[in-house]
C-alpha positions as CSV (number, residue, x, y, z in Angstrom):
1,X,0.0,0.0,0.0
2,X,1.3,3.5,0.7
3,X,5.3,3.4,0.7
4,X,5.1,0.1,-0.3
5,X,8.1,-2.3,-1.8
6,X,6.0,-5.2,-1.3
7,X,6.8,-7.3,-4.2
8,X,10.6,-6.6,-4.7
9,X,11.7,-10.3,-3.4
10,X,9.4,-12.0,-5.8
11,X,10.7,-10.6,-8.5
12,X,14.2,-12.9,-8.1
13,X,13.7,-16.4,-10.0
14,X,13.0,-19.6,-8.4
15,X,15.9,-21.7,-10.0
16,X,18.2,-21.0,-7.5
17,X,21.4,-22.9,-6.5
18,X,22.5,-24.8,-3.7
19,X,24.7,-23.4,-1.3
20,X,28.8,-24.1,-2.1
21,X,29.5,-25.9,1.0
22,X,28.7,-28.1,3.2
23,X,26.5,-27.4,6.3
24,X,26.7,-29.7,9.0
25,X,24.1,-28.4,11.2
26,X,20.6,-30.8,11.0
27,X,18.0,-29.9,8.9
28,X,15.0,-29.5,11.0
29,X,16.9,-27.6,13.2
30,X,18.0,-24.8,10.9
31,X,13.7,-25.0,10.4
32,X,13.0,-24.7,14.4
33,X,15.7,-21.5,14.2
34,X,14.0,-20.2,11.7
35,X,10.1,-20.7,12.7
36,X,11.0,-19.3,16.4
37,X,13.0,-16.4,14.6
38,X,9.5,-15.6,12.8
39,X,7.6,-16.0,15.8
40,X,9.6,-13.5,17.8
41,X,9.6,-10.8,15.1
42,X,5.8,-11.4,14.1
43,X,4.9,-11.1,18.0
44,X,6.8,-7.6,17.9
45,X,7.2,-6.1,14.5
46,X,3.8,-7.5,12.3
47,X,0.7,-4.4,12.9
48,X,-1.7,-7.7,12.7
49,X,-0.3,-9.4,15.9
50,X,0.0,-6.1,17.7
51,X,-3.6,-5.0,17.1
52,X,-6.0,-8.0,16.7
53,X,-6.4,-10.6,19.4
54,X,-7.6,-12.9,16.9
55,X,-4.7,-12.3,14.6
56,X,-2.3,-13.7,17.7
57,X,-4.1,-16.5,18.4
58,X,-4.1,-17.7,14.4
59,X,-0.5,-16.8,14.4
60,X,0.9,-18.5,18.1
61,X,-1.5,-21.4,16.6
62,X,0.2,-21.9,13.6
63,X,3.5,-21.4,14.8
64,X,2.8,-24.3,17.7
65,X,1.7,-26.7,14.7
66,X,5.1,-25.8,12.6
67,X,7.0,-26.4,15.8
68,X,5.7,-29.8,16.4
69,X,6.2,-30.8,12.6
70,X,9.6,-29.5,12.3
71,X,10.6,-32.0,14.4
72,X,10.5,-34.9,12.1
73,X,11.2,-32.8,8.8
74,X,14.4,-34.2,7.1
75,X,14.1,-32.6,3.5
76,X,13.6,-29.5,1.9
77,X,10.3,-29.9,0.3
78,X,8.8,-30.9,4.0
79,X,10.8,-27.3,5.2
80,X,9.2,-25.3,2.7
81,X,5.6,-26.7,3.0
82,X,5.8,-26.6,7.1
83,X,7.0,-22.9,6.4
84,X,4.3,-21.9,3.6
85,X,1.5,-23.6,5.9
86,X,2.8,-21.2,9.3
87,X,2.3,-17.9,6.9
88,X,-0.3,-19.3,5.6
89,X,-2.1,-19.4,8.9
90,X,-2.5,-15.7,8.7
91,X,-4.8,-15.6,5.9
92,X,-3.7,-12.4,5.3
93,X,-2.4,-11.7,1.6
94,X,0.3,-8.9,2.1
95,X,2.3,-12.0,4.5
96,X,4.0,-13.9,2.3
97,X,7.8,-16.4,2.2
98,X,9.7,-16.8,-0.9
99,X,12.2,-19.1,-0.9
100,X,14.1,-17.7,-4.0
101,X,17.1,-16.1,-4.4
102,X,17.7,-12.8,-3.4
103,X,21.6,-10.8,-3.8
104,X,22.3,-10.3,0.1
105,X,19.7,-11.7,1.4
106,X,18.9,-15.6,0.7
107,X,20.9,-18.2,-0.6
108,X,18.2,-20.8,-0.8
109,X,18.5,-24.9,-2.2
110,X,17.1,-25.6,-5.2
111,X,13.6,-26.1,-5.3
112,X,12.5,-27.2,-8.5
113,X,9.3,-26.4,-10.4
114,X,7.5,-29.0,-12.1
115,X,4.7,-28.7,-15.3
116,X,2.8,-30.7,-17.1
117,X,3.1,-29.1,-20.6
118,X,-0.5,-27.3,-19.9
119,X,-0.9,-23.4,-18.8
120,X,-4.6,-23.0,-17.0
121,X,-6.6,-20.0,-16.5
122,X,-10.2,-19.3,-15.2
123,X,-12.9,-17.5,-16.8
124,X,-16.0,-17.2,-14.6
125,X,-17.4,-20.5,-13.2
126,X,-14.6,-22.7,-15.5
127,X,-10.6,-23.4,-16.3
128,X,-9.8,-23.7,-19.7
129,X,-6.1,-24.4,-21.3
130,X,-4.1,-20.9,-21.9
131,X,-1.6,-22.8,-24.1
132,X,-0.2,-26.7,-24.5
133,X,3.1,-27.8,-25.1
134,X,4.0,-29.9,-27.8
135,X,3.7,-33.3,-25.4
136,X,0.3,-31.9,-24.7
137,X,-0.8,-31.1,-28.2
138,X,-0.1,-35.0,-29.1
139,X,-2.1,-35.8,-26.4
140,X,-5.1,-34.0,-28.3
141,X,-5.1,-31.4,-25.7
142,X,-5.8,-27.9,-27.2
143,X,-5.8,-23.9,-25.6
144,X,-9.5,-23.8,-25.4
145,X,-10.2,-27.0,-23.7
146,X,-12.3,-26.8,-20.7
147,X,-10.5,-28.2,-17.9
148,X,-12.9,-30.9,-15.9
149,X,-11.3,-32.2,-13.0
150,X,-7.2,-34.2,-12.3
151,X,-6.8,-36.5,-10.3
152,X,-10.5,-37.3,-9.6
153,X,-10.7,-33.3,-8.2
154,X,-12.4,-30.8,-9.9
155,X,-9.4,-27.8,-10.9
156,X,-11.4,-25.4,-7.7
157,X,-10.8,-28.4,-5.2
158,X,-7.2,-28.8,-6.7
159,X,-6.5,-25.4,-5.5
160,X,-8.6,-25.1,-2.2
161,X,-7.3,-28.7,-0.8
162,X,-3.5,-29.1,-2.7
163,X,-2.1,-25.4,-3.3
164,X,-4.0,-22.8,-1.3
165,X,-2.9,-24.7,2.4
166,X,0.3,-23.1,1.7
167,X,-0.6,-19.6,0.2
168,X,-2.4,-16.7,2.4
169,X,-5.6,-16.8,0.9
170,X,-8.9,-16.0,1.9
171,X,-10.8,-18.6,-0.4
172,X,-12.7,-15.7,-1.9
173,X,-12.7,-15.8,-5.8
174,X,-9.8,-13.8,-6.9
175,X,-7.6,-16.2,-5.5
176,X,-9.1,-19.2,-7.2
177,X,-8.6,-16.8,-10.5
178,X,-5.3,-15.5,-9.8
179,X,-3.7,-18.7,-9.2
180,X,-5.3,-20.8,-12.0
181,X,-2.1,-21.1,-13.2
182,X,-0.4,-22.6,-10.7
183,X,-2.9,-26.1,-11.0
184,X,0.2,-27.3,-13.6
185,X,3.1,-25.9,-11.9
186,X,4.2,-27.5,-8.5
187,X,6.8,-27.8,-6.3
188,X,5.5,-30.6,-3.9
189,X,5.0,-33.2,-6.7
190,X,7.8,-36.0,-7.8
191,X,9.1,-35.7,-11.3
192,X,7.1,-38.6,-13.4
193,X,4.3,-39.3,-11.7
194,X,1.1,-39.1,-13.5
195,X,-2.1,-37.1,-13.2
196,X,-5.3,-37.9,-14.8
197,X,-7.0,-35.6,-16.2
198,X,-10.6,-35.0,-18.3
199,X,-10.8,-32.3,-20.7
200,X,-14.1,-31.0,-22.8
201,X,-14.6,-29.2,-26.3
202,X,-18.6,-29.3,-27.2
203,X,-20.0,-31.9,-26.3
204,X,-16.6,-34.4,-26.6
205,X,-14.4,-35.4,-23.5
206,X,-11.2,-36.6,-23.5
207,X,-9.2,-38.4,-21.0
208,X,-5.3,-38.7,-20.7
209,X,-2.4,-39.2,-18.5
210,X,0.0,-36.1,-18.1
211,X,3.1,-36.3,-16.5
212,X,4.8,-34.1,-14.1
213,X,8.3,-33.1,-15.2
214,X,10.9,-31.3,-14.8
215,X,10.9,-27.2,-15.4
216,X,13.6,-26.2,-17.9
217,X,14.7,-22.3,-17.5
218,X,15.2,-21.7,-21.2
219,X,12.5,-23.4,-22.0
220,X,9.4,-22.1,-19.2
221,X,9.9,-18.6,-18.7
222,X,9.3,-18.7,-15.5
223,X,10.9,-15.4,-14.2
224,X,8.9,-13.5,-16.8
225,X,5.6,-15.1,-15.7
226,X,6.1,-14.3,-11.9
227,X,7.5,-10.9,-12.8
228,X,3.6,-10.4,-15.1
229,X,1.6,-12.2,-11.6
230,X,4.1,-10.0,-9.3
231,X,2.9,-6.6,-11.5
232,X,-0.8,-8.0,-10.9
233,X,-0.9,-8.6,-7.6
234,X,1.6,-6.1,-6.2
235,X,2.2,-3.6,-8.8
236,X,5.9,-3.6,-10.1
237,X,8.7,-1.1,-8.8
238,X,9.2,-0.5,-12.5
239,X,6.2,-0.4,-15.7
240,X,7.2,0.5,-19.0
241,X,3.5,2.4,-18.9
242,X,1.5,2.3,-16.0
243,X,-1.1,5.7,-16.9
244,X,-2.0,6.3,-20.5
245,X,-5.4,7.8,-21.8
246,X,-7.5,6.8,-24.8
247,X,-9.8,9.0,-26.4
248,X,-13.2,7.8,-27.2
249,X,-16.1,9.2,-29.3
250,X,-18.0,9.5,-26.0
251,X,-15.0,10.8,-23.6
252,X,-11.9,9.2,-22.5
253,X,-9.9,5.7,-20.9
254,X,-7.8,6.1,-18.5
255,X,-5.6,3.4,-17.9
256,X,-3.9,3.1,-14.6
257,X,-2.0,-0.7,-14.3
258,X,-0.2,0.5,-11.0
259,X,0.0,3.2,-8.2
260,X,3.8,2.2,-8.0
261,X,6.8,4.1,-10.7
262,X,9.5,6.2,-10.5
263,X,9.7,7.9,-13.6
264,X,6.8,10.5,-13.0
265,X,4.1,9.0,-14.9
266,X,1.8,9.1,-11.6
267,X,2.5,12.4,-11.0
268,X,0.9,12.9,-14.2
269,X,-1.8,11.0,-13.5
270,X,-3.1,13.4,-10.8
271,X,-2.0,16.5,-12.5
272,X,-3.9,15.6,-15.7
273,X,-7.4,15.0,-13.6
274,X,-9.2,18.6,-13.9
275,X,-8.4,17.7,-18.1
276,X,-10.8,15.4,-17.5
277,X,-13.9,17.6,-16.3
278,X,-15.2,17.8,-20.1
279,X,-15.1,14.1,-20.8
280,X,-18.9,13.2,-21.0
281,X,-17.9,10.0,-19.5
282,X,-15.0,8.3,-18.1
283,X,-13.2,4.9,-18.0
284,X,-11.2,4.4,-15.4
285,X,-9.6,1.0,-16.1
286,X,-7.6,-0.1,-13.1
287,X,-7.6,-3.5,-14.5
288,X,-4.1,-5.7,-12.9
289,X,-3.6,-2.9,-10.5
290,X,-1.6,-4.4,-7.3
291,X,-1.3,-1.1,-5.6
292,X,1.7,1.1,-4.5
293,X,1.3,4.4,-3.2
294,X,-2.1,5.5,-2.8
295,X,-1.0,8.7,-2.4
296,X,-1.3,9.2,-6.5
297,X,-4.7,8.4,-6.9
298,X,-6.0,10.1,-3.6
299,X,-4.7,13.0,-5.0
300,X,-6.5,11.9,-8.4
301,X,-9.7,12.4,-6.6
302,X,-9.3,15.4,-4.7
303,X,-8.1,17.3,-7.9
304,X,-10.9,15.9,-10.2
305,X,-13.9,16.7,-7.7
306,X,-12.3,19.6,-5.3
307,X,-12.7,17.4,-2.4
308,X,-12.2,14.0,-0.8
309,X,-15.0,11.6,1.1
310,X,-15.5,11.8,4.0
311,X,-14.1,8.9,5.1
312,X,-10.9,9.9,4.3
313,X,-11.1,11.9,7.6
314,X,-12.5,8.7,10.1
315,X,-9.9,5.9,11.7
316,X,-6.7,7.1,10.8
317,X,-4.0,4.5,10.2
318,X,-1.9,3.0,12.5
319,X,1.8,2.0,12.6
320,X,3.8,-0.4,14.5
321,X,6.9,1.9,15.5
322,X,9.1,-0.2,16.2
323,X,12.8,0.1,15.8
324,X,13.0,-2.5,12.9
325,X,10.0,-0.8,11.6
326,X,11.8,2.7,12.0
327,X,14.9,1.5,9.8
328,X,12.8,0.5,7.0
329,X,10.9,3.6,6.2
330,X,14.5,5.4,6.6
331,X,15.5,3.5,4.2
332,X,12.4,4.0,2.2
333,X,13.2,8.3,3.1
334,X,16.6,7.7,1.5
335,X,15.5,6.5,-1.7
336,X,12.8,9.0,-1.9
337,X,15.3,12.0,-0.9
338,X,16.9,10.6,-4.8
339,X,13.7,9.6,-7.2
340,X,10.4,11.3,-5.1
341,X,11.3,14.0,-3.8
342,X,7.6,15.2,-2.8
343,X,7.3,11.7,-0.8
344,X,10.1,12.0,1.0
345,X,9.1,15.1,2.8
346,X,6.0,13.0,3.7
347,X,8.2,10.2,5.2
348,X,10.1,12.6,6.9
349,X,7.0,13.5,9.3
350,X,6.2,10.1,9.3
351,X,9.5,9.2,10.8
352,X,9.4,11.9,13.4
353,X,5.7,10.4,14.2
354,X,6.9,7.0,14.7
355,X,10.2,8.0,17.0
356,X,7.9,10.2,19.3
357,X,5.8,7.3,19.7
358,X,8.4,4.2,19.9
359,X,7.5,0.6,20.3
360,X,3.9,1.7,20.5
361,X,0.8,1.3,17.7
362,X,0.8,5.1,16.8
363,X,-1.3,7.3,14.6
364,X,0.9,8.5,12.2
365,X,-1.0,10.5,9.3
366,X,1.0,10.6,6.2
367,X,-1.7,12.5,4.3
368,X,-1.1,15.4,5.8
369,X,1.1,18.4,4.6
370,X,4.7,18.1,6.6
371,X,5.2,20.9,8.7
372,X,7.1,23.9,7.5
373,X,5.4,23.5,4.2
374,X,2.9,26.1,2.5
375,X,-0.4,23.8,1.9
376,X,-1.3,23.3,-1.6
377,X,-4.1,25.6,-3.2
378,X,-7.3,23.8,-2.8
379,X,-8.8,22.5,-6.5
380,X,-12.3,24.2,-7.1
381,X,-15.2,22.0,-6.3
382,X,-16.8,20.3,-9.7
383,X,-20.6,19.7,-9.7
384,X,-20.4,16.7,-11.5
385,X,-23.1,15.5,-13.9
386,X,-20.8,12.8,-16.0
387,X,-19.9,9.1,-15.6
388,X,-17.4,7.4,-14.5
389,X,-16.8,3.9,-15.1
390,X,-14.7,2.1,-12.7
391,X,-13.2,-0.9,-14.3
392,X,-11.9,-3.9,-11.9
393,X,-10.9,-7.1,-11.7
394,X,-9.7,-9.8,-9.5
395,X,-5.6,-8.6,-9.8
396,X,-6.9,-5.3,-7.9
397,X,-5.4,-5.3,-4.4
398,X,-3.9,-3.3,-1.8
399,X,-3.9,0.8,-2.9
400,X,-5.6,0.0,-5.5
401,X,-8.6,-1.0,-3.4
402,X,-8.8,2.2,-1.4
403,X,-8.7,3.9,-5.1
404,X,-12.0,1.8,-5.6
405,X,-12.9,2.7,-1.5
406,X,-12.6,6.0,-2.5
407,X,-14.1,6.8,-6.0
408,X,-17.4,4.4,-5.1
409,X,-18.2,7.6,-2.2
410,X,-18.1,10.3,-5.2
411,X,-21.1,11.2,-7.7
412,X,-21.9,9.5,-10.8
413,X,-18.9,6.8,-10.5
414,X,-20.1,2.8,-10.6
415,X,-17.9,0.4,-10.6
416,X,-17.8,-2.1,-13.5
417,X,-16.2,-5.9,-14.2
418,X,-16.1,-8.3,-11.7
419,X,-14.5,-8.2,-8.0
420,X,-11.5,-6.9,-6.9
421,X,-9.1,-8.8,-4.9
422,X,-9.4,-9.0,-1.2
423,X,-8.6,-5.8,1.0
424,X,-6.7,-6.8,3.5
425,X,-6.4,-4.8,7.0
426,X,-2.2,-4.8,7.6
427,X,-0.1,-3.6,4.7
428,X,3.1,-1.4,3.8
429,X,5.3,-4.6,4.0
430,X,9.1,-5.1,4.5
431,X,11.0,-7.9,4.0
432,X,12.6,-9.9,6.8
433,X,16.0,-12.0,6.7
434,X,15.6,-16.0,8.3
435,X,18.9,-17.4,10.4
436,X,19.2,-20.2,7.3
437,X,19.1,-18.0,4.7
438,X,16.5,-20.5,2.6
439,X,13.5,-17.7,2.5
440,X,12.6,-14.1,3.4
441,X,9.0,-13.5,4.5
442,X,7.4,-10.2,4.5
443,X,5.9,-8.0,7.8
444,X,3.1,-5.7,7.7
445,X,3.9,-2.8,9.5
446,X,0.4,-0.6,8.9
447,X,-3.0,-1.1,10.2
448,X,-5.5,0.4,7.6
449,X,-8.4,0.9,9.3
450,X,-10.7,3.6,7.4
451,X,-10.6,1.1,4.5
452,X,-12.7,-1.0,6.7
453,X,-15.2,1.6,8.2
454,X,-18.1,0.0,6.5
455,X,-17.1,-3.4,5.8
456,X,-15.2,-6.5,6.5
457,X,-11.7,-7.0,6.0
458,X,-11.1,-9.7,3.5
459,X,-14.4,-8.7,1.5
460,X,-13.7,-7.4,-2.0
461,X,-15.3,-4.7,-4.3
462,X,-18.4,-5.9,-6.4
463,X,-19.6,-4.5,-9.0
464,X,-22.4,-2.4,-9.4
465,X,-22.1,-3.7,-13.1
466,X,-21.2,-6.9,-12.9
467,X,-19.5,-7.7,-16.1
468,X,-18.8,-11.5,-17.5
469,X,-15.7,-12.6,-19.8
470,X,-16.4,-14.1,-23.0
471,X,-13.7,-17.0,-22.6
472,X,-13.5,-17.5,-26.3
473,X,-12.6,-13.8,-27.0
474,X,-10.2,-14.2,-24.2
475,X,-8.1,-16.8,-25.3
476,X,-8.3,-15.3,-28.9
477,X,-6.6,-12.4,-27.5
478,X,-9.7,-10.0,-27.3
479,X,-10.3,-8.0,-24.1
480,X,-14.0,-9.3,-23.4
481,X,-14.7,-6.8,-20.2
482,X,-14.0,-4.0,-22.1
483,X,-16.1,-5.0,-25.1
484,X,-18.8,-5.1,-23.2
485,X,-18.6,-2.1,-21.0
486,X,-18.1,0.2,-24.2
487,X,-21.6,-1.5,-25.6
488,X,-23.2,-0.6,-22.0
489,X,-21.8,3.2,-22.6
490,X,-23.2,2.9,-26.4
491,X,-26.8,1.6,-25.4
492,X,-26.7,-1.4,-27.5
493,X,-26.6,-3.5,-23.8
């Protein structure tokens, strides 16, 4: 969320190489060094475990049951899953482990991947095949095919009973979409053993045996497909183009992929908003949005309307200021004192916040103009009488989400597509550093809480117009949502 980095470990790839020497000390005790090293700096660093009860008892919960385990772990594979399932335990997106490798940070063994020559994806209630290999292809397995159920398990149980004990999910349905893909690419399987599997096209089925194998680097790409989930779910630290703006005969697109960059396209985005008055109606397509500073489009919405909702002013945020916690965001200052200057003199209150209040859960308001600074002239207040469209999906998370929080309050905005992602209560993670060097795992250090001053955590946006894709279009390469938002705008819907 705001001042976050929060998907710069994933970015590394997951072919990484076993350490150079030797290491003598036991396996499952390098785990029970590392689970207790998580515990203590969950219990005093993580927002969650400092302001929910319930948040400590899932986490002391799950850490008793990794304990136990670890005892009897003796291989890497069992390390990682007791690992993935204590995180997991949180149910709380924005926590998460990678054990890949990062320069300075982990030096993990290898963990191969292994695929079955299939790519999946979801489109509303069903999977289908995003591409085949040539193995596959022989089989009579084409992109296209409906996916019916492996292993005797339709591809929704795969995911809720094999893959998501070991991811934080919430079990809503952007997490069955946005890891469709992973159904054919595991870690925790043995290299040729066989999975049966029924496909459909029509009213033809076809049953075969696939076989799990091996990933080759070269050959699967894989750095380049977590870098393309990382900008979905996260929002990259880098985007070729993350704001661009379409006209159309009945106004304008707006296309915003990420509230994170450095090379002052957001700046632009909230500039540009009073441009926008005259457009009749607008898009605003935050489609694959992960979040990043929410700053950008808070600022979007003050400028294009003269004036923010009012929830903007209810439950400020909190911050665990701890010393850890302190060191981050200085770091964060630094880096901001080179490529955002603007941010870093909101960081610099921030920090002076979080030292008067040490080692407490403190209100620290970012939002707010740094002292010694001349407040910005107000924008004049716009009557509006137009449309906005507010495009989602399922890859919306974090920042983005308080974009959607916010533009839902303001006149003549409805939110189109399907849901967005699940907000999430903690956020503005760093990354922490295990004894064994096999993983990092991530720490929330905010609580937002006026995100959540009318609903649930863990409850995502609908849509006011729910929207459905057109899986043939899809897979053909047409963008199906949009389609049929733009005949809505033209009446013919």
């Amino acid at each position: 969320m705001k001042f976050a980095l929060i998907a710069a470990f994933i970015l590394s790839s997951f072919s990484a190489a076993a350490p150079a020497t030797e290491d003598r000390v036991p396996l499952n005790t390098k785990l029970k060094e590392d689970l207790n090293f998580m515990h203590r700096t969950i219990s005093r660093e993580f927002s969650g475990y400092l302001y929910s009860a319930e948040t400590r008892r899932m986490e002391n919960l799950g850490h008793s049951a990794a304990y136990r385990e670890a005892k009897t772990c003796e291989d890497t594979i069992c390390y990682r899953k007791i690992v993935s399932k204590y995180i997991a335990a949180l149910k709380d997106p924005h926590m998460r482990v990678a054990f890949s490798r990062i320069p300075g940070m982990s030096e993990p063994p290898d963990y191969p991947q292994f695929v079955t020559g299939i790519e999946a994806v979801k489109y509303n209630t069903a999977y289908y095949v995003k591409t085949a290999d040539a193995q596959a292809s022989a089989k009579g397995i084409k992109p296209g095919d409906e996916i019916v159920s492996c292993g005797g398990k339709t591809p929704g149980t795969m995911l809720k009973e094999d893959i998501f004990p070991y991811l934080p999910v919430l079990g809503i349905e952007a997490d069955y979409y946005m890891n469709s893909g992973r159904l054919f690419r595991r870690w925790d399987v043995k290299e040729g053993d066989k999975l049966n599997c029924i496909f459909s096209r029509g009213n033809s089925r076809t049953e075969t045996a696939l076989t799990w194998k091996k990933e080759q680097e070269k050959q699967a790409g894989a750095a380049d497909r977590l870098l393309a989930l990382t900008r979905r779910l996260f929002g990259a630290k880098k985007h070729p183009t993350v704001y661009s703006v379409e006209k159309k005969p009945y106004g304008c697109w707006i296309k915003l992929s990420s509230l994170s960059g450095e090379d002052g396209q957001l700046t632009r985005f909230y500039e540009d908003a009073q441009k926008f008055r005259s457009c009749g109606v607008i898009v605003m397509d935050i489609r694959g949005n992960g979040g990043g500073n929410s700053q950008y489009s808070t600022k979007w919405v003050k400028n294009f309307f003269g004036y923010l909702p009012e929830s903007k002013k209810n439950l400020p945020d909190l911050i665990a200021a701890t010393d850890d916690n302190y060191n981050h965001f200085k770091t964060l200052y630094d880096q901001y004192t080179r490529t955002h200057p603007e941010d870093a003199a909101y960081t610099r209150r921030f920090l002076e916040c979080m030292k008067k209040n040490a080692g407490k859960l403190a209100v620290c308001g970012d939002d707010d103009a740094p002292a010694g600074t001349a407040a910005a002239a107000e924008p004049p207040k716009l009557d509006f009488k137009g449309k906005i469209y507010l495009l989602t999906d399922y890859a919306d998370f974090s920042s983005a989400e308080i974009f959607v929080h916010e533009l839902r309050q303001m006149p003549g905005v409805k939110q189109a597509g399907v849901a967005t992602g699940a907000s999430t209560m903690y956020g503005d993670v760093r990354l922490c550093q295990t004894p064994s060097r096999f993983f990092v795992f991530n720490i929330a250090t905010k609580v937002f809480r006026g995100l959540f001053a009318d609903r649930k955590p863990g409850e995502p946006f609908e849509p006011q117009i729910p929207l459905k894709y057109d899986p043939a279009a899809e897979l053909a390469g047409r963008d199906s949502l949009a389609e049929a938002l733009e005949k809505i705008i033209a009446g013919r819907n």
